[in-house]
N, C-alpha and C positions, 0 to 999 in steps of 0.2 A: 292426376298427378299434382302433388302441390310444392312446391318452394315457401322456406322460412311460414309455413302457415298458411299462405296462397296459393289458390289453382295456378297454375302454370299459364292457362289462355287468360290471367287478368294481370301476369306480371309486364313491365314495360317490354315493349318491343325491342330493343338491344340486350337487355338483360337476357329474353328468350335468345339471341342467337349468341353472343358469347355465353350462354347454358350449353347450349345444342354444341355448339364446336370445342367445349370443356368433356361436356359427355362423352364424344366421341371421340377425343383425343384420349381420354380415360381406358376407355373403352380398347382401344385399339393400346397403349401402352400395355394393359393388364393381359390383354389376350400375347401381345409378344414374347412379353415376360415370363410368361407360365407355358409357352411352348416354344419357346429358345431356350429355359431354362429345362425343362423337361426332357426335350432332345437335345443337351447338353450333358445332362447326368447322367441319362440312358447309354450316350454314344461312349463316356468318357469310364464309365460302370463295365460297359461291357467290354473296351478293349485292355483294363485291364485286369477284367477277368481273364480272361481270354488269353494274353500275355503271359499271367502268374500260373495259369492252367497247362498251357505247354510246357515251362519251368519244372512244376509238378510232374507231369508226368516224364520228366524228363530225368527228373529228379528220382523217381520213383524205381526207373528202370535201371537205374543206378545201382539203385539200395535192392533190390531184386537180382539183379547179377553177381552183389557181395552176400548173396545167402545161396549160394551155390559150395560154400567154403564151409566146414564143418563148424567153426566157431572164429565166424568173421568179427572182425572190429570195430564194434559200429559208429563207436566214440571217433576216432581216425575217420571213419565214413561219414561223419557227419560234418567235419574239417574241412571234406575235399568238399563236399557237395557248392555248388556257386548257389550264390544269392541272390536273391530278384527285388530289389528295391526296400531290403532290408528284411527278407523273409525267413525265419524261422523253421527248424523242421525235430521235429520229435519221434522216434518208432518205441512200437510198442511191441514187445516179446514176448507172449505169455503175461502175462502180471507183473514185467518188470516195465517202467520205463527210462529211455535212453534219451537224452539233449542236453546242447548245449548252454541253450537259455532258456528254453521254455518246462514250466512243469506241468503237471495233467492238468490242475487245477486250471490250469490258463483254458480248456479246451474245453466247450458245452457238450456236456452228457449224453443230449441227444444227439449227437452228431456221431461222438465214440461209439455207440449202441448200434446206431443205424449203419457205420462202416464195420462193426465186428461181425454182426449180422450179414451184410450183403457183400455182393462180389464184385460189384463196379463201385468205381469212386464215386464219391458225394464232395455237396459243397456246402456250406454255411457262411452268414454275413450276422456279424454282432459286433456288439462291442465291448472291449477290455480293457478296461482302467478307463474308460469314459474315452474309449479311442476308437476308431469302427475298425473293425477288422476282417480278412476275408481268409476263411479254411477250410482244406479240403484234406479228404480224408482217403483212404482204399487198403482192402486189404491184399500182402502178399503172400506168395506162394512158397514156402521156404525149400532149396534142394533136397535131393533125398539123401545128400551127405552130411546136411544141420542137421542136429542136437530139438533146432526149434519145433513149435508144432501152430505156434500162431502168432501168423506178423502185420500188423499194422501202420502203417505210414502217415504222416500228418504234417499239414504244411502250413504256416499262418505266414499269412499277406498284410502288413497293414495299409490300412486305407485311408489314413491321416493327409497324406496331402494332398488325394484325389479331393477330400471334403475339404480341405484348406483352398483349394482350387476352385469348387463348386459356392465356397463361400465370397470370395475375390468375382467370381461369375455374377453372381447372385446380386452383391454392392453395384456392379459397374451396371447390370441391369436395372436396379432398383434408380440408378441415377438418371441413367436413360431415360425408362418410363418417366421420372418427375420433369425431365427435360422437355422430354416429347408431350406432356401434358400442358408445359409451362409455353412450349411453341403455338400447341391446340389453342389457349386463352391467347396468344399476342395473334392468332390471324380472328381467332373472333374480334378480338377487338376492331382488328384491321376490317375486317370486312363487315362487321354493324358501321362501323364509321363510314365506309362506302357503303352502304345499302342507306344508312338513314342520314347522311348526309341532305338528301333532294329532301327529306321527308323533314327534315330540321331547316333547312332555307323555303319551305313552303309555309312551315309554323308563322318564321319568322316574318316572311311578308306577308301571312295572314294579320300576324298582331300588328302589323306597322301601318295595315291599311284599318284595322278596326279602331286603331287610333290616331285616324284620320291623313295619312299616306296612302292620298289615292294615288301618286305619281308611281307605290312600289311596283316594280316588276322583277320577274325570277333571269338570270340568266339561260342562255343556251345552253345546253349540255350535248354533248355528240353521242350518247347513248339512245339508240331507237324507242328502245323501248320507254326512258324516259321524257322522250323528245316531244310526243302526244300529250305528258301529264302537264309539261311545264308549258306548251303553248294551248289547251286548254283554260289553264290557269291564267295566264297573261293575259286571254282574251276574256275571260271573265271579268279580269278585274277592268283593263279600259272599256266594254263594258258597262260597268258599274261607273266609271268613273266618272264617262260619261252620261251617263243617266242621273249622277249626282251635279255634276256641274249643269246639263241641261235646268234640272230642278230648282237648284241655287238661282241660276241665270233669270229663269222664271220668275222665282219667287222676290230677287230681286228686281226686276221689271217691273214687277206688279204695283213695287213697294215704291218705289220710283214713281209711277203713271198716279199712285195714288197720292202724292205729298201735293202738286195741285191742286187738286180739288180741295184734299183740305188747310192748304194754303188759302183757300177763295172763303171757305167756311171760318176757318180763324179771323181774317180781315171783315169778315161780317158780322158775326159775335161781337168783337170790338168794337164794331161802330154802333151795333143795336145797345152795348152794355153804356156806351157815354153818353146813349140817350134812355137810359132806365127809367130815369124818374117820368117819361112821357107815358111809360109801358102800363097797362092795367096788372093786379096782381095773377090774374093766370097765363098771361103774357110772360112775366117774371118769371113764375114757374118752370112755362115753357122751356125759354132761352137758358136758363140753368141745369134744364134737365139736358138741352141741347149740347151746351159745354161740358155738360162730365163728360158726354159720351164722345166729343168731340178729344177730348184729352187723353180718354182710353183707346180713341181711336188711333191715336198719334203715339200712343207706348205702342198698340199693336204694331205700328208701320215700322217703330223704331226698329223693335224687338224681330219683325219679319227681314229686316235688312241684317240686324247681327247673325241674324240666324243662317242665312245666305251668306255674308263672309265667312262667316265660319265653317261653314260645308266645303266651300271651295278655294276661297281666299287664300295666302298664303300667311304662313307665322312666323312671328320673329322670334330670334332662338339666343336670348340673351339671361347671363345671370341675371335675377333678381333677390332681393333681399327679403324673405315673408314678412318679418318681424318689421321693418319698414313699412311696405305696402299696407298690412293690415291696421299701422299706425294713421297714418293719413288717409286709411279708408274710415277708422274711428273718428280723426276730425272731421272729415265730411257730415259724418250719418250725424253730426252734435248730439249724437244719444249719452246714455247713463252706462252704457255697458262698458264690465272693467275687462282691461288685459290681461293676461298670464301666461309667461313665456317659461314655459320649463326647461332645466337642466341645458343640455346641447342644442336647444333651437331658437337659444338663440344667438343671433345673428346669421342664421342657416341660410342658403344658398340653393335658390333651385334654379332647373334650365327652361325659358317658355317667355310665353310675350307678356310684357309686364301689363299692358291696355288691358288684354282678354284676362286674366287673372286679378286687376284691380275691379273690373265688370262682376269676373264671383262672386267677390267680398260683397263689391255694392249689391250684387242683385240679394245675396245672404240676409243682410243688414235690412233693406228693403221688406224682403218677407217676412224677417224676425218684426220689423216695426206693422208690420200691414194685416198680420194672421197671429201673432204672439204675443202683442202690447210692447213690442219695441225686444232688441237684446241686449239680455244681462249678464254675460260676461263670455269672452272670447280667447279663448285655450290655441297656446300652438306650442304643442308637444313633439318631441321625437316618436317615430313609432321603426325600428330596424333602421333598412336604412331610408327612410319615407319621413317625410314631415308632413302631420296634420295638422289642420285649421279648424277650431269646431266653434259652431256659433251657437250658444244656447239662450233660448225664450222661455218666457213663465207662462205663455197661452197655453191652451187647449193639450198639445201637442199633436200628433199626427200617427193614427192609430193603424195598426202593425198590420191589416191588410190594405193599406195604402201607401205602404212607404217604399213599393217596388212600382208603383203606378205612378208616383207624386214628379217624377222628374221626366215622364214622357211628354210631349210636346201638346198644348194644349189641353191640359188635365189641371182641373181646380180640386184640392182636397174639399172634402163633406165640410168640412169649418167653415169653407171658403162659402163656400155654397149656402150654407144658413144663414150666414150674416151677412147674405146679399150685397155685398160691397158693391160690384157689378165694375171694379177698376183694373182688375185681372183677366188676361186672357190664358193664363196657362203656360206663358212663355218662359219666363224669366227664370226656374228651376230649370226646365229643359237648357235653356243657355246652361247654365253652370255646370249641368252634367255635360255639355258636351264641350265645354272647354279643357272642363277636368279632363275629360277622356283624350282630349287633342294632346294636352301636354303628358299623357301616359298614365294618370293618374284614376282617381274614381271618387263619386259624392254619393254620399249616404246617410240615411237620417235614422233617427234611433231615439230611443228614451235617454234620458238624463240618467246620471250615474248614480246618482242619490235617488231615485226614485220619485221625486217632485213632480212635481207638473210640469208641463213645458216640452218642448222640442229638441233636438239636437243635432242641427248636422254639420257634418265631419266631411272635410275636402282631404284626400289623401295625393300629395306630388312626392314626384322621386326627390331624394336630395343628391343636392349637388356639388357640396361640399361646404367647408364655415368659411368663415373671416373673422 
């Protein structure tokens, strides 16, 4: 089964059940309709047939008693006869015929043939002049003191307001069904909104914890059967939360126990460097090759404590300014890379900690000068309602099966790797993707627009509004 083009088992889950309770509200109007209407026409057809039919023959025995008379008057007989809701009646004498208001013409052929013919009454349903009508017919027996030799009777019923009636049925049903259809859609509604309600507040604190709300939990609910999913769910997440703050706690301990020592290694370097000129030149060597690593050692420790705040730490949740920040992140870096502030962004407004968001920029700035030969120019565009940051470099850039790998923790892109710098640990992107991700947002790298050489990546925040 498919909807708009789609299988039915791929369209959203509430659209499936306000379907299902539109169908079946459907479903159940049409079925009413067509047999409330059916035994409405049937009951309202037959009684008055049925009615006009005793009339008739009522009428009949009438016109049957005044041919007992050698040369009755049928015109006068036709006068007295009563009428049944406007009914009409004609005899036929031989080849003459006799009424008031009706002429042969009015009467179908086969109905006259089949009553001249036979000896019990008939009936027929047509219509005349575009009006439905109901007549019946029979023939009599004339006395043996008539003149007559052959009499037939004929009665027309109309059936205009029966179908005037059946059509006023017909409307008030047809409104019905759209009603009862239109109720079938407000309880679907109603009830996808309680059925995925729990299933919309699990989303919800799913996204809240994947960007970085380990504190969310779902509320209680008094449904049993929900009662299992949502505490479940709560126990998973603390959890998680704690195995995340365990981990943090960890990693910053580590990082902590390790500034010591190399507090003791830095104060030693220094005093071996303001006695250099005593040092032989592979000595020299030595102690230099000691201090880079001494230095990379000390981004790692940094970079292992941001990393640790960040996992657990808590955030500040203040407007900030992009177009600001990323200004005085440009003084800082004293690079050559220019600004460019498009349309609405600037002076754009996000929500998040100004610290951890000047650290993107820098860490950005950082890499574009460390792996790209410095950045040449820095974009902060509207993008919906989102503003992006994007930093672009003339290096190498960063090729398209690594740019899903390039911000996981501890990963040096293949550039990184050939030009053996040996002053990165793999961190400093991982930080930026997971700030981005703390304040809601997302970091991604990409080719340059023009095709160029070079890098490009792009910090995506919600916005928060101008000034």
């Amino acid at each position: 089964m498919k909807y708009n083009g789609l299988p039915w088992r791929r369209l959203p889950l509430r659209t499936r059940v306000i379907g299902a309770f539109t169908l079946g509200a459907t479903v159940a109007a049409l079925v009413l309709v067509v047999i409330t209407y059916g035994l409405s026409r049937q009951s309202m057809l037959s009684q008055r047939e049925e009615s006009s039919q005793r009339q008739f023959f009522a009428n009949a025995r009438q016109v049957q008693s005044s041919l007992r008379a050698e040369n009755p008057d049928l015109t006068q007989l036709l006068e007295s006869l009563p009428s049944l809701s406007g009914s009409r009646s004609i005899i036929r004498t031989d080849d003459i015929w006799t009424s008031l208001s009706v002429t042969p013409n009015d009467l179908p052929s086969e109905l006259v043939a089949v009553v001249v013919e036979a000896s019990d009454a008939r009936s027929m349903r047509y219509r005349l002049d575009d009006q439905p009508v109901l007549a019946f017919g029979l023939q009599l027996r004339p006395g043996d003191a008539s003149s007559l030799e052959q009499v037939a009777y004929f009665e027309l019923v109309p059936l205009a307001e029966v179908e005037n009636t059946l059509e006023s049925l017909a409307l008030i049903l047809l409104v019905g069904g759209i009603l009862t259809v239109l109720v079938g859609v407000g309880i679907g509604l109603w009830a996808s909104g309680g059925l995925l309600r729990p299933l919309t507040e699990i989303s919800n604190a799913a996204t809240s914890i994947a960007q970085g709300r380990f504190d969310t939990r779902l509320e209680e609910v008094r449904d049993p059967d929900l009662a299992a999913l949502v505490d479940s769910f709560n126990d998973m997440a603390a959890a998680m939360e704690s195995r995340i703050t365990r981990d943090a706690r960890f990693a910053s301990d580590v990082s902590h126990e390790l500034r010591s020592p190399l507090m003791t290694l830095r104060t030693s370097i220094e005093v071996m460097q303001h006695r250099r000129e005593e040092l032989s030149d592979r000595t020299k060597q030595a102690l230099d090759l000691l201090n880079d690593e001494v230095v990379r050692f000390e981004q790692l420790v940094q970079d292992l404590l941001d990393l640790s705040r960040s996992d657990s730490g808590p955030m500040e949740n203040d407007l900030v300014n992009i177009e600001e920040l990323v200004k005085a992140t440009l003084d800082i870096a004293e690079g050559h890379a220019s600004l460019e502030v498009i349309g609405t962004a600037r002076g754009a407004l996000v929500m998040g900690d100004k610290r951890r968001l000047a650290q993107v920029f820098d860490n950005l700035m950082r890499n574009a000068e460390k792996y790209g030969g410095g950045a040449t120019r820095v974009i902060v565009a509207p993008n919906g309602g989102n503003i992006e940051v994007a930093v672009e470099d003339a290096g190498p850039g960063v090729p398209p099966s690594e740019r899903s790998l390039i911000f996981e923790r501890f990963t040096r892109g293949a550039t990184a790797r050939k030009r053996g710098t040996g002053d990165g640990a793999g961190l400093g992107l991982a930080l930026v993707d997971e700030h981005a991700r703390r304040h809601g947002g997302s970091a991604r790298v990409e080719g340059k627009s023009d095709g160029g050489p070079g890098a490009r990546f792009v910090i995506t925040l919600p916005r928060a509004g101008r000034r």
